[in-house]
N, C-alpha and C positions, 0 to 999 in steps of 0.2 A: 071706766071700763078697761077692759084689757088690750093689752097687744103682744103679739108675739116676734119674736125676735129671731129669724134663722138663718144658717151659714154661716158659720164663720169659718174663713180662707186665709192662708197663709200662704203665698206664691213666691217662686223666688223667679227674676226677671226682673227686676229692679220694682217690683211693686207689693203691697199688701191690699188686700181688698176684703171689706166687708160687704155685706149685703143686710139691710132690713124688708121684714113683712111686714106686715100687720091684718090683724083681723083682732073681730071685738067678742070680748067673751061675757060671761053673766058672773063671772067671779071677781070684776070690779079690782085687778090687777091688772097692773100692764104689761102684757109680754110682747117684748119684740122680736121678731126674726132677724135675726143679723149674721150677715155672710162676709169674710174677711179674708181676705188674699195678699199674698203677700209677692214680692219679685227681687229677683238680685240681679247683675249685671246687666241695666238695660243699652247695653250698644246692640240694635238690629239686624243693621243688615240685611242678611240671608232669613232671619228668624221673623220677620217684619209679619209675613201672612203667618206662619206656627203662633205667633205672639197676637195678630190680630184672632183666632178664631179659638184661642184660649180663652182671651177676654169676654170674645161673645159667647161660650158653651158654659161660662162661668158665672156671666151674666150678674157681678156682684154690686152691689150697691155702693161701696164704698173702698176704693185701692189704694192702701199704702205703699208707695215706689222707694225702692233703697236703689245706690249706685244711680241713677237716673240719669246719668251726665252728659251733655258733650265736651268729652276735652279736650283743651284747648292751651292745655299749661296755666302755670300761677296758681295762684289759692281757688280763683273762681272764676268761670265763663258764665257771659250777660247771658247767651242762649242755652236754652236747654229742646233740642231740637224730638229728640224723644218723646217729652210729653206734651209737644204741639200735635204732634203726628198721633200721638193717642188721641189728644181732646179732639182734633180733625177727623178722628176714624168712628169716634163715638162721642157725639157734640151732646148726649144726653149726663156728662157728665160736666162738672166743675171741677176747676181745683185748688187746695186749699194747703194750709203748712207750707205755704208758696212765696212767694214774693222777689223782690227786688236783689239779686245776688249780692250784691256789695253792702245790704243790710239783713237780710234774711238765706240763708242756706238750698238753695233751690234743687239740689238734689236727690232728697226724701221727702216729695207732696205727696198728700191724700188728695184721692179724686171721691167725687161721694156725686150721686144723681140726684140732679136741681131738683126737681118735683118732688124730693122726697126729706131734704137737708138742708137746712142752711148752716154755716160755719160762724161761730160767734167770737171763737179767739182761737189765734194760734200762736205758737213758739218754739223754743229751740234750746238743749242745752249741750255743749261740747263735752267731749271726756276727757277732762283737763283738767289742769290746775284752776283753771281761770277758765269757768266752766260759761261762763255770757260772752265771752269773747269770741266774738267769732271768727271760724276757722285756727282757733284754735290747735296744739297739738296737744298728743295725747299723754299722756303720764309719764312714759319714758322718753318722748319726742318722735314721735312716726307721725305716720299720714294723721289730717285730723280723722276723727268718728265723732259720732252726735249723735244725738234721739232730737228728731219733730216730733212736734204735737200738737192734733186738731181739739179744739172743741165744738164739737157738731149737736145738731139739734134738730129731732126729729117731728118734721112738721105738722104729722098727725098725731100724736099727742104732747108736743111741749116738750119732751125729755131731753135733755143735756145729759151727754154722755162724753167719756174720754177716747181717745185713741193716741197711745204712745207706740211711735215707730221705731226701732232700735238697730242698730246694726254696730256690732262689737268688732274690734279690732282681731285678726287672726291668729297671729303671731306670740303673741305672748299674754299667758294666763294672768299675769301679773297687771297687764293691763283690762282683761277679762275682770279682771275681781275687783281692781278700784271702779271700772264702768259701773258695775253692778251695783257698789255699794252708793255709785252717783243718783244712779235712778232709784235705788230704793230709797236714797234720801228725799230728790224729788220728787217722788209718787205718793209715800208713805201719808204726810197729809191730806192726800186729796183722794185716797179709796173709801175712808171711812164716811164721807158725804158725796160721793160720785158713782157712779157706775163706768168702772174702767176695762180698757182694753188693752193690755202692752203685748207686742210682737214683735219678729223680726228674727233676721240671722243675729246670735250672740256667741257664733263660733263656738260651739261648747255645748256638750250630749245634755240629757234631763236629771240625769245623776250628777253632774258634776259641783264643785265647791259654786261656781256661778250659776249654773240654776237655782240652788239650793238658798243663794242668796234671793236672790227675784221673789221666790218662792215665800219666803221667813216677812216680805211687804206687808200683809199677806197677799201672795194673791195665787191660786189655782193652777197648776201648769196640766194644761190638754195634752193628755198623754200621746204620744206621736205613735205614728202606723209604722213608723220603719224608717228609713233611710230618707232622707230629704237633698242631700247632695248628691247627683251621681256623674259629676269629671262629663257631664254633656254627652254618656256612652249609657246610660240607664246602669251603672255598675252601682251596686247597692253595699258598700266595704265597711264604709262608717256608720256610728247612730245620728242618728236626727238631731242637725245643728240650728233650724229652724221651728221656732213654736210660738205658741199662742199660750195668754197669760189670761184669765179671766179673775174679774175679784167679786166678793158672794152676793152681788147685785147681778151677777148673771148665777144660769144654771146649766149646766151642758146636759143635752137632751138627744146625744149622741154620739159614736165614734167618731173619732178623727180619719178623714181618709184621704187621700193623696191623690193628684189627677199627673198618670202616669201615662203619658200616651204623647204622641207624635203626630207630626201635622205634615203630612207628604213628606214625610220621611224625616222631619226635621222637628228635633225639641226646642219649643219656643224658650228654652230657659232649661243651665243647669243646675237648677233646685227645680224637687217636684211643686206645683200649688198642693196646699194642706187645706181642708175642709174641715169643719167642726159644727154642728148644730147645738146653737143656745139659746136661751131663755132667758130676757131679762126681765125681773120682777118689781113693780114699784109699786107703791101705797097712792090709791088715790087722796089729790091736791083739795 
């Protein structure tokens, strides 16, 4: 039977979020509704209720978190105090791409709602030379950057899906383009028998040499509504450094749109959340 697949969100707050539906149709395909968000910088603070009533109006299924830290100095901190306080605010989720900081990167989890996912494998790959090493630095030696990645599995029909969370170093293109040529090495494999999702800040507009890479995977880039960065003042100066990557196991069944709005006055996050409605289509087993 079918299921549908809707939302996908791209937030910036340190998170990404998807969302799935489902409903069953008579054309014995599966389409899912799947909604994806994404976030960047989650230190709260002042932004804790802006960021908690984002989460809830957005209501997504599934949140990729970038930046997620508490820092603390050194390569990694045991706590990650952010996304306790998430999973405490909303115990309807899990999370996943997670684990043990001094063996797993605990800064970029997906959170995905129990009753709806379970998580079959996850990992991690640095933009490095020495790309399994973790913490890692990056090409020219800066901070590390890395992509997580869940594999989730939707419990109403069986489907194993990917979600690659990405977040590119800012500074220098040069490490923008070897990141890119990382993950399309890593990804490339796994589109042609998967149904994938790669997101995330890649510091770098839809036009550019690094998108363009992402892109040649193959895999789809959801055209963006406008400006995703705005300096935390809603100023809209650059293109959209944040997007969503679908590959042709999904179908986009609508505009991308931006959740541009304040919460008592306060933006829970200097990237807008990005919304995008798709379609994922399977052959019944």
């Amino acid at each position: 039977m079918g299921k549908t697949c809707r939302h996908l969100v791209a937030f910036v707050f340190p998170a990404t979020n998807l969302r799935f539906r489902s409903r069953h149709n008579q054309s014995h395909v599966i389409q899912h509704s799947l909604r994806c968000c994404r976030t960047k910088k989650a230190r709260l603070g002042s932004k804790k209720n802006a960021v908690t009533e984002a989460i809830r109006e957005l209501d997504s299924d599934i949140i990729a978190f970038q930046e997620m830290e508490t820092f603390a100095g050194g390569s990694f901190n045991t706590e990650n105090k952010q996304l306790d306080w998430v999973l405490k605010n909303f115990p309807q989720y899990s999370a996943g791409a997670y684990g043990d900081a001094a063996e797993y990167p605990n800064t970029q989890p997906v959170i995905y709602k129990r009753d709806r996912f379970t998580q079959k494998s996850q990992g991690y790959f640095f933009f490095s030379e020495t790309p399994d090493v973790i913490y890692s630095r990056t090409f020219n030696g800066s901070w590390p950057a890395f992509c997580s990645w869940s594999l989730l599995t939707d419990k109403q029909s069986g489907t194993d899906f990917y979600v690659y969370n990405v977040h590119f170093e800012y500074k220098s293109m040069g490490n923008r383009s070897k990141s890119a040529a990382l993950v399309k090495q890593r990804i490339k494999p796994v589109v042609g028998n998967h149904p994938v999702i790669l997101l995330g800040d890649i510091n770098a507009p839809s036009f550019s040499p690094t998108a363009r890479k992402l892109k040649s995977i193959p895999m789809h880039l959801v055209k963006p509504d406008g400006a995703t960065f705005h300096f935390n003042r809603g100023l809209n100066l650059i293109p959209a450094i944040d997007h969503i990557f679908i590959n042709e196991k999904f179908v986009q069944s609508g505009n991308m749109k931006r959740l541009r709005k304040k919460y008592d006055n306060i933006w829970p996050t200097d990237h807008y959340p990005i919304t995008v409605d798709v379609t994922l289509q399977l052959e019944d087993k």
